[in-house]
Legacy VTK file of the C-alpha trace (Angstrom):
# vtk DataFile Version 3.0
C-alpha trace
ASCII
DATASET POLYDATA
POINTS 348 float
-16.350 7.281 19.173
-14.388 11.007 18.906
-11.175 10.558 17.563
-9.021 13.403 15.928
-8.586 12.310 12.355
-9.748 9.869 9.920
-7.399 8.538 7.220
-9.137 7.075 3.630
-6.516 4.631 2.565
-3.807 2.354 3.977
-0.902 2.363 1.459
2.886 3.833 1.922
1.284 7.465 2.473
-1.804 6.511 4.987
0.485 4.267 6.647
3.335 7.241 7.248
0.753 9.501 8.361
-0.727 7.577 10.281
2.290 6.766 12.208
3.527 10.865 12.569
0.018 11.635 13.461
0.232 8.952 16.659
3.422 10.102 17.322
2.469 13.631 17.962
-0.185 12.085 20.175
-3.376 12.585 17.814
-5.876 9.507 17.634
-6.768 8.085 14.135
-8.792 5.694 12.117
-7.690 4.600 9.137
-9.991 2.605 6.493
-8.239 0.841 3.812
-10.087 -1.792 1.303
-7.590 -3.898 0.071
-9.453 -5.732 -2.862
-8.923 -2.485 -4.288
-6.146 -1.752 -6.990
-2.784 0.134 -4.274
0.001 0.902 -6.827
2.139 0.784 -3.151
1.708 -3.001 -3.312
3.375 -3.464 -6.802
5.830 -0.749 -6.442
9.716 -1.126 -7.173
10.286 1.055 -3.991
13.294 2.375 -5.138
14.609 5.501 -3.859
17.303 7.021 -6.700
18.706 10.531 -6.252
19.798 10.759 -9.954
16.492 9.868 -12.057
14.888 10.304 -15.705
16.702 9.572 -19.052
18.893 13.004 -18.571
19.893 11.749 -15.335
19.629 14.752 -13.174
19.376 15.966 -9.208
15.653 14.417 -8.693
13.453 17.442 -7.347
14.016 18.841 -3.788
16.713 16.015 -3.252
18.323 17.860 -0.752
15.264 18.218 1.932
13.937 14.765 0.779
16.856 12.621 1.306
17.792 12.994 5.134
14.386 12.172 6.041
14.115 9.010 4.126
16.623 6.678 6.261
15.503 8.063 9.407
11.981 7.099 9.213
12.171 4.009 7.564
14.361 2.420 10.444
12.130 4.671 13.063
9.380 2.299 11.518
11.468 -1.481 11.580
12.231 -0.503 15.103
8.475 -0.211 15.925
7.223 -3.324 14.359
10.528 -5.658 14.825
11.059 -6.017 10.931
13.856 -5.377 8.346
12.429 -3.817 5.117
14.937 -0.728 4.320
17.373 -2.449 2.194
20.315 0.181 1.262
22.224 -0.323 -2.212
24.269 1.540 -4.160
22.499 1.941 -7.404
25.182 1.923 -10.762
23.889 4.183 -13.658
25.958 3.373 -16.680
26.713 6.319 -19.123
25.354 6.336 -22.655
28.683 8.527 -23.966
31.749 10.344 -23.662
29.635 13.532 -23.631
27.861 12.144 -20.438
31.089 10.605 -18.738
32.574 13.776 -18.822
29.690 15.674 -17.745
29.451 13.767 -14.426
33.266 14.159 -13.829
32.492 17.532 -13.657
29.531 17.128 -11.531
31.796 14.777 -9.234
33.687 18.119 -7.760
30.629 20.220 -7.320
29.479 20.004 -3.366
25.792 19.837 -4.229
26.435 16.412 -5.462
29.195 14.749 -2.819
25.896 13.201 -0.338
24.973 11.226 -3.535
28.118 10.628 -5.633
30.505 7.405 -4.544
32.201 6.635 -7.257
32.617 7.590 -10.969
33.604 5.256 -13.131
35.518 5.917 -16.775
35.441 2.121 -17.916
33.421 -0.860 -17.964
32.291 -2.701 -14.022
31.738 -6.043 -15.888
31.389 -7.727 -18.981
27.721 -8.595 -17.941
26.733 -5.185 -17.775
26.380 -2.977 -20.861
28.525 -0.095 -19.663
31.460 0.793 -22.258
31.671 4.691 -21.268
31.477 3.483 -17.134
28.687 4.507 -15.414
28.349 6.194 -11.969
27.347 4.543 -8.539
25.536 6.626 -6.412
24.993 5.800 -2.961
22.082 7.568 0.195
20.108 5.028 -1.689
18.445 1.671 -2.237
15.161 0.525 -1.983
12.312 -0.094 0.476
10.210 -3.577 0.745
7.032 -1.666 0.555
4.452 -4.914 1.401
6.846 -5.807 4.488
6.278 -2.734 5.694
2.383 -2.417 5.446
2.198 -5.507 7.059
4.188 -4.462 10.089
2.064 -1.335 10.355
-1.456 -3.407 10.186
0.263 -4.497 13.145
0.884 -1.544 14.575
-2.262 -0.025 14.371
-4.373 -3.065 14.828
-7.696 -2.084 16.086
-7.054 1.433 14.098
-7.417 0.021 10.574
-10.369 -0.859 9.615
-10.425 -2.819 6.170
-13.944 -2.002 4.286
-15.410 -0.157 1.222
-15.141 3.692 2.371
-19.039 5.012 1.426
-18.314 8.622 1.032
-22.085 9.361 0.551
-22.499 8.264 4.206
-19.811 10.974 5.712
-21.826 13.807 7.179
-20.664 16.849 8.771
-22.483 17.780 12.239
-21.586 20.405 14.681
-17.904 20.761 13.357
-17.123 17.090 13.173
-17.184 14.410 10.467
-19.210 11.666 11.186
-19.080 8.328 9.787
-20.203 4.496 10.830
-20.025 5.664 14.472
-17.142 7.466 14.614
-17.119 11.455 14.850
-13.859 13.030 13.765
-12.510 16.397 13.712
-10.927 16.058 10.692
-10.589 13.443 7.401
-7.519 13.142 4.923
-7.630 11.327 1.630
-4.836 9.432 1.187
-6.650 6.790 -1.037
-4.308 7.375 -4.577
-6.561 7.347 -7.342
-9.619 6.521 -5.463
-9.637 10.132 -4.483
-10.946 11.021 -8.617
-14.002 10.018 -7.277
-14.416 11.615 -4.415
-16.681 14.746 -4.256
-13.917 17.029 -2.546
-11.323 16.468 -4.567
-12.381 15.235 -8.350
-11.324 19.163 -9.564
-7.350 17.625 -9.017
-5.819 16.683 -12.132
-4.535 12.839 -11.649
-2.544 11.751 -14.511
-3.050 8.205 -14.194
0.181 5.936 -15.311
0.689 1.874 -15.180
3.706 0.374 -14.560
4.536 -3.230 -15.703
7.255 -5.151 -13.598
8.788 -8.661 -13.798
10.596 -10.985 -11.652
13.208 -12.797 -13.633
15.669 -15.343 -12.634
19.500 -14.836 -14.165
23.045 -15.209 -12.859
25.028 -12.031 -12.709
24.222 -10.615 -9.223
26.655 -7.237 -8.554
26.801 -5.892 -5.101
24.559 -2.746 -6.774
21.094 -1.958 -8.330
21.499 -1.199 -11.772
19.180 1.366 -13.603
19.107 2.865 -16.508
16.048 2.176 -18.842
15.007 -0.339 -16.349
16.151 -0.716 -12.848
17.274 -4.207 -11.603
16.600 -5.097 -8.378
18.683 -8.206 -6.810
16.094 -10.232 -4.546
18.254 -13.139 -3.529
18.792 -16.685 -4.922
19.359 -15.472 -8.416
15.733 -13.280 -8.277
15.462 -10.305 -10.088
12.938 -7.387 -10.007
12.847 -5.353 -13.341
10.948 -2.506 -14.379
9.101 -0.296 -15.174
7.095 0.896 -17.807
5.321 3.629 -18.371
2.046 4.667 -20.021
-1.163 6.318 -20.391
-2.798 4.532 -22.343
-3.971 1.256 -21.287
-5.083 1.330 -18.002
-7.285 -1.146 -18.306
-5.717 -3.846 -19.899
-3.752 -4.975 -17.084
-0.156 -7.045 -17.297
0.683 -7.380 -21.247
2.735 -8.531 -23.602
3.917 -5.626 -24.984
4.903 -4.825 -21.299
7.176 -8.159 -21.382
8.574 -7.390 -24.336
9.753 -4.149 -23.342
11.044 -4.753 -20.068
13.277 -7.460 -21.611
14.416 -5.650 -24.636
15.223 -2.877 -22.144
16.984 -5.544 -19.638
18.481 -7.192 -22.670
20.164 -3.876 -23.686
21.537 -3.388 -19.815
22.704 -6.833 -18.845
24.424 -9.247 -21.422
23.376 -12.068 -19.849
19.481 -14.345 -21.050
17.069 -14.395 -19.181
16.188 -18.113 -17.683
12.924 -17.761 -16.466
10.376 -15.211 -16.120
8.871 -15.729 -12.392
6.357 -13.194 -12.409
4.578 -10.046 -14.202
2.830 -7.620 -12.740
1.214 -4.081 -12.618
-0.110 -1.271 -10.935
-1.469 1.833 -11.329
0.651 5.235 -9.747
-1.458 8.385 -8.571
0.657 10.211 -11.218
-0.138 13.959 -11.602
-0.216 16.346 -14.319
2.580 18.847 -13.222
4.394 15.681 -11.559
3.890 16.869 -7.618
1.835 15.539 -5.154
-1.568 16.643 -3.978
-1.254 18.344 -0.276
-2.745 20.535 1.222
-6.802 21.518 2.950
-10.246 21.813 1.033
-10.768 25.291 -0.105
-14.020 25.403 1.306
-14.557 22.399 3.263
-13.518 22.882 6.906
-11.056 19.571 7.892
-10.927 18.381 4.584
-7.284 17.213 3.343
-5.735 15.507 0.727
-2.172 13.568 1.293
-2.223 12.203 -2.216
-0.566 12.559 -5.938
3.016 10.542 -4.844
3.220 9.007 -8.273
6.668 6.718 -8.306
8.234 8.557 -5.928
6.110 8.091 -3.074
9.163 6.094 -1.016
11.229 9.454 -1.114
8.707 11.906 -1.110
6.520 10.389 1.944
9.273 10.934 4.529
9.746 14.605 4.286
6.001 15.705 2.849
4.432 13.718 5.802
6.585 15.551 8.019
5.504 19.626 6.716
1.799 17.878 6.258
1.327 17.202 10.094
2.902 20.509 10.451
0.238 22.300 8.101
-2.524 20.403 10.065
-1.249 20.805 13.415
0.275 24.103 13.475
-1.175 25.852 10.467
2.201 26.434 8.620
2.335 26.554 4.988
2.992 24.435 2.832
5.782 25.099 -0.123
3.816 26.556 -3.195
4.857 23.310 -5.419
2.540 20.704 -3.670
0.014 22.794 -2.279
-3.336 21.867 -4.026
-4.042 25.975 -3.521
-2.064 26.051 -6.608
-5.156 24.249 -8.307
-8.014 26.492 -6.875
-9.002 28.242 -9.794
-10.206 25.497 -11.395
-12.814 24.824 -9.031
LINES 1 349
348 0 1 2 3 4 5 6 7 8 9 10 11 12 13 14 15 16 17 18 19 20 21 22 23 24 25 26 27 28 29 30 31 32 33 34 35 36 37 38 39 40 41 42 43 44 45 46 47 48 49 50 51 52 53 54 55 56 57 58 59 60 61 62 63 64 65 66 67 68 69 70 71 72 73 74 75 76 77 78 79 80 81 82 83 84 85 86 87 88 89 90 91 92 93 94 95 96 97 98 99 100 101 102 103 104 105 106 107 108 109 110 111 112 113 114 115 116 117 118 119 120 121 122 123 124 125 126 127 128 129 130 131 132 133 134 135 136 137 138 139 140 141 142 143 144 145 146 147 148 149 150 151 152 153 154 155 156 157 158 159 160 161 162 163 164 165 166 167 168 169 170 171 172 173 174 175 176 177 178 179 180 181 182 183 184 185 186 187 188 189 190 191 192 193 194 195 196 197 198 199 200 201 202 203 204 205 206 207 208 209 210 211 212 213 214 215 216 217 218 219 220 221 222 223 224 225 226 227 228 229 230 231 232 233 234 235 236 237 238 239 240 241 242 243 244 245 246 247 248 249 250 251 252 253 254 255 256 257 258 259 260 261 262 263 264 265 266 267 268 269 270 271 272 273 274 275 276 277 278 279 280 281 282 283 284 285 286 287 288 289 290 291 292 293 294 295 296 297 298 299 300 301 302 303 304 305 306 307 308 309 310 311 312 313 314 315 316 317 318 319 320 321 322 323 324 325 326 327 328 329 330 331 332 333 334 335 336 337 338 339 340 341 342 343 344 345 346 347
């Protein structure tokens, strides 16, 4: 069977692409193995246009943003379900210093799409906020699992779920062949799964887990709150908190020095217990060294792509990069210099 391109994994960023390739009237294939370890699947989905522990502008905000609403409800039209859920998110301030600072940044335009309120005193004696905080609003978070399930639908004959044998892909003529099908072009968007692969090993992945929990307390604001861990209200007194972050022990799975940091951190948020701790969890984010993702064609591989490297950001990110990706493979324009894996050549 010909088809035009063939996708290597079915998380947030093969499921996006997928989609935008369709819709510019391209046929795919996409094969996904599920059994596999998809940080998508255990992802907060949060998308937060004031991020990090310094709480600044996150990167490229500006293009990012106005593409994430737009495609996310493009997508609940086409499968019939709800999964963008938009919430304020309230960021409390650690000082003076910091209250001020964001007064400041309260009058400058750059910030008006993401500023709705500052605040110079406490929202509630549940939440640890004594210098206010500020609620920011263009954001919220995405049900990330909803939506992959919606998109099976979608694509139903399209997605095929097996192992991906890349020692079986041959190139003949100037198509890819594989298991019967012939493409004119492949894209990796497999997350970490694409370390092993023989085109694109030379990327450097910086491999990071994140531990999450669902607890159950009372206190249930109108807003997300984040800062050292975000809380996310799921209904019925349901709480998703998270994340960490590290290096280190990959391999080790959920643990209880994830627990214990995730309430410590929730402990120093919200003054209010904890009354039961539903579930733990983790995952493992395509993280990269220099922090943006891997797009962009094989140096020397004709049809060879990678759509890869979103890290924790992939719910922002994917809207807008999918969007200048099918541009890059269908038109041949360039990609910005920052995610381009051309910056990564000489390492080859």
């Amino acid at each position: 069977m010909n088809i035009d391109f063939l996708l290597i994994g079915h998380g947030l960023a093969g499921s996006v692409l997928g989609y935008r390739l369709k819709q510019s009237g391209k046929t795919i294939r996409i094969i996904d193995e599920p059994q596999r370890n998809q940080s998508s699947k255990v992802a907060a989905g949060l998308y937060n246009p004031i991020t990090g522990r310094k709480m600044v502008k996150t990167w490229n905000a500006d293009k990012l943003f106005p593409e994430i609403k737009p495609l996310y409800q493009n997508l609940e039209e086409l499968t019939g379900l709800s999964f963008l859920i938009e919430k304020n998110i309230y960021r409390p301030f650690l000082s003076f210093e910091e209250l001020n600072e964001w007064m400041g940044k309260s009058a400058e335009e750059s910030f008006e799409p993401y500023i709705e309120r500052i605040f110079d005193h406490s929202q509630s004696a549940f939440i640890n906020d004594p210098y206010g905080g500020v609620l920011l609003k263009n954001c919220g978070w995405l049900k990330i699992n909803e939506l992959l399930k919606g998109m099976e639908n979608y694509f139903k004959e399209e997605i095929l779920f097996q192992h991906f044998d890349e020692s079986k892909l041959q190139r003949k003529d100037d198509k890819w062949e594989y298991e019967g099908f012939r493409a004119k072009s492949i894209v990796f968007c497999n997350g970490l799964g694409a370390m092993n692969s023989s085109f694109f090993s030379y990327l450097p992945f910086a491999p990071v887990k994140g531990e999450i929990l669902e607890v159950k307390q009372d206190f249930a604001p109108e807003f997300v709150l984040n800062r050292g861990v975000f809380r996310v209200g799921l209904g019925e007194g349901l709480f998703r908190v998270g994340s960490t972050y590290t290096k280190d022990d990959l391999d080790q799975g959920a643990t209880d020095r994830g627990r214990e940091e995730l309430l410590r951190r929730l402990g120093e948020l919200v003054n209010e217990p904890t009354k039961k701790i539903v579930s733990h969890k983790f995952g493992i984010r395509p993280a990269t060294r220099d922090r943006k993702p891997f797009l962009g064609k094989h140096p020397a591989v004709d049809n060879v792509y990678s759509f890869n490297g979103f890290g924790a950001k992939g719910v922002s990110l994917i809207p807008y990069l999918s969007k200048i990706f099918v541009k890059l493979i269908l038109e041949g324009e360039p990609l910005p210099k920052e995610v381009d894996i051309a910056r990564y050549f000489k390492y080859i």
